[in-house]
Structures are given as structure tokens and as C-alpha cells.
C-alpha positions in Angstrom: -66.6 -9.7 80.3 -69.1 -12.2 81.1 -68.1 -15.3 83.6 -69.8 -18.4 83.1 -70.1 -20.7 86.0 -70.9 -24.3 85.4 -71.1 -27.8 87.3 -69.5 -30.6 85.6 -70.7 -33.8 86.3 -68.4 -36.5 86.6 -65.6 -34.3 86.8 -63.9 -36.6 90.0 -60.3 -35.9 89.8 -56.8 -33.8 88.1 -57.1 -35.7 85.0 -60.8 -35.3 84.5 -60.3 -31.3 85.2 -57.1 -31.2 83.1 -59.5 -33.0 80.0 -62.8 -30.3 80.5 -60.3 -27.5 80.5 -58.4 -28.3 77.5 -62.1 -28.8 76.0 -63.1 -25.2 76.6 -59.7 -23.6 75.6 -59.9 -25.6 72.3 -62.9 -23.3 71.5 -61.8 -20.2 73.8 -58.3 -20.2 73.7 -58.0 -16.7 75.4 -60.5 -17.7 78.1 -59.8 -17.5 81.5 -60.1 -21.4 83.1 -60.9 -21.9 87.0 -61.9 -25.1 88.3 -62.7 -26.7 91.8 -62.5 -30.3 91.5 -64.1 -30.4 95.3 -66.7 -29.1 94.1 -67.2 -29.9 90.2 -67.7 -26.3 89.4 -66.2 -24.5 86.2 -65.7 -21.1 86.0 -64.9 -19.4 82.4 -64.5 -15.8 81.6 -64.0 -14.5 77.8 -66.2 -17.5 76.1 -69.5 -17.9 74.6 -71.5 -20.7 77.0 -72.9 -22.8 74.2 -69.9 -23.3 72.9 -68.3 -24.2 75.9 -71.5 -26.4 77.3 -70.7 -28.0 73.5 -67.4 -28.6 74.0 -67.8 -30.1 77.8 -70.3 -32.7 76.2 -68.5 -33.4 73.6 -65.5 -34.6 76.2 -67.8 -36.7 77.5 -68.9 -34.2 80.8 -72.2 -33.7 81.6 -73.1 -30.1 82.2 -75.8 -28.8 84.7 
């Protein structure tokens, strides 16, 4: 399965994780969600990237 690694920008703290990982389960809901806040890195397996980069933006994230 492919894992997608991402940095989210303006990801700062629990609640901003908590919102960018319901985003990317609302359009993977079987996906496999890992993310270091420290760092602003996302790390998906079992989703399509677009769809998540998509669904990042659309939560008001930027993605790099």
C-alpha cells in the first residue's frame, strides 16, 4: 500500500491535527492517520494523495 507523507502548514497544535485528520478520513475512511505536530508532517497509508492534498486545503491547511 502506498504511504503518503506530507507537511502541513499551519498545522501548530492537538486541535489543528485533530481537524487535518478528520479531513483526510472523511475521504479515506480506512486510511491509516499519523501525525507529528512537532514537526507538521502527515503520514497516510491506504488513500489516493489528491484527494487527501484536496481535502487538507479544503480545511483550510496548506500542503507542501
Amino acid at each position: 500500500m502506498t504511504i503518503i507523507k506530507l507537511n502541513v502548514e499551519r498545522m501548530t497544535c492537538g486541535g489543528c491535527a485533530a481537524t487535518v485528520k478528520a479531513a483526510v478520513l472523511e475521504v479515506a475512511p480506512t486510511a491509516r492517520v499519523e501525525i507529528e505536530i512537532a514537526t507538521g508532517t502527515l503520514r497516510v497509508e491506504g488513500a489516493d494523495e489528491a484527494e487527501v492534498r484536496a481535502a487538507i486545503e479544503r480545511a483550510g491547511y496548506g500542503v507542501a
